[in-house]
N, C-alpha and C positions, 0 to 999 in steps of 0.2 A: 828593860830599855827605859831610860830615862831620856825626856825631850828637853830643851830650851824651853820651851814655854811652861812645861810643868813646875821648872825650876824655877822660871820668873813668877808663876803664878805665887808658889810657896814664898816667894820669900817677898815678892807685895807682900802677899797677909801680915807677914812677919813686920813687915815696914809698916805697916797701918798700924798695927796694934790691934790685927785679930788675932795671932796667935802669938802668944812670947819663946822667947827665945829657945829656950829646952826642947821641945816639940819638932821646931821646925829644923833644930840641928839636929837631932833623930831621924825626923825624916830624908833630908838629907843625906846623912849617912845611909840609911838602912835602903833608900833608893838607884846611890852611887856607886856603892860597892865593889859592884861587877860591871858598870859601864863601859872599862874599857872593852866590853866583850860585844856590845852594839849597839853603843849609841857613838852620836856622830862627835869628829872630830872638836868642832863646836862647842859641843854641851859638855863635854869633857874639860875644855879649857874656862869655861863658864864658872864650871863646880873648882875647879883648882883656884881661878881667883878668888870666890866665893871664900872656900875656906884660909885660906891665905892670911884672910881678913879675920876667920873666924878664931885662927889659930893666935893671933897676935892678940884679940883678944882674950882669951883662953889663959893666955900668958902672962896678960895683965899690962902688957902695954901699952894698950888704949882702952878707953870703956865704951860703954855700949852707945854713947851718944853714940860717939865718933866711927863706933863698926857699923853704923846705921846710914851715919856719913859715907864711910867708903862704897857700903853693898848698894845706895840710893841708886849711882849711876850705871847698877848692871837690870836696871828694871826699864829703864827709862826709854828705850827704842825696843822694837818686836821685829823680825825679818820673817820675812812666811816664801817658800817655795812654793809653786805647784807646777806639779809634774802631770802631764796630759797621756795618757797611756792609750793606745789604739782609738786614737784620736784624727778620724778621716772626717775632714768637711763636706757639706751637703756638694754635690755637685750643682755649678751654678746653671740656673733656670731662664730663661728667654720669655720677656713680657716685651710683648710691643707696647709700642706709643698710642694714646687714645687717638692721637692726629693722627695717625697713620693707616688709614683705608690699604695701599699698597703692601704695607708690611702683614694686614690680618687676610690677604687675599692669599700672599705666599704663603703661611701658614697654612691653610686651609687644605691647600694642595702638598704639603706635604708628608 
């Protein structure tokens, strides 16, 4: 399984100039491979634009400025889920009021 963020992690570096180019379309590859088998719909389309880009350069159509250009704006937003799983709130608690003599007498007797 491959995530969205893993993919945007990898290819910042690549965009900064921690890792060059060869590596990171290795990993790539060798991470996407089998995504369609579960990862999300998302990351799937992520990695196809990705290469897209990567293939046109490959091809020699554009060079690397410019494939740095295009993959810049699949870095540039993050979207994060969370999912709350058996997730029951505290039941709520009854504090009286310190001005209220009346309401700490009914408590008492309850």
């Amino acid at each position: 399984m491959i995530t969205i963020n893993e993919i945007r992690n990898q290819l910042a570096s690549y965009l900064a100039g921690e890792t060059p180019f060869e590596p990171f379309e290795d990993w790539l590859i060798t991470h996407s491979w089998n995504m369609h088998l579960d990862s999300t719909k998302k990351a799937q389309e992520l990695v196809h634009e990705i290469n897209a880009s990567i293939y046109e350069y490959l091809d020699g159509y554009i060079d690397e400025a410019r494939l740095e250009t295009e993959l810049r704006p699949h870095v540039a937003g993050y979207e994060a889920t969370i999912i709350f799983a058996n997730f029951a709130p505290a039941p709520p608690t009854y504090q009286p009021s310190s001005s209220s003599q009346a309401e700490e007498r009914q408590l008492a007797f309850a």
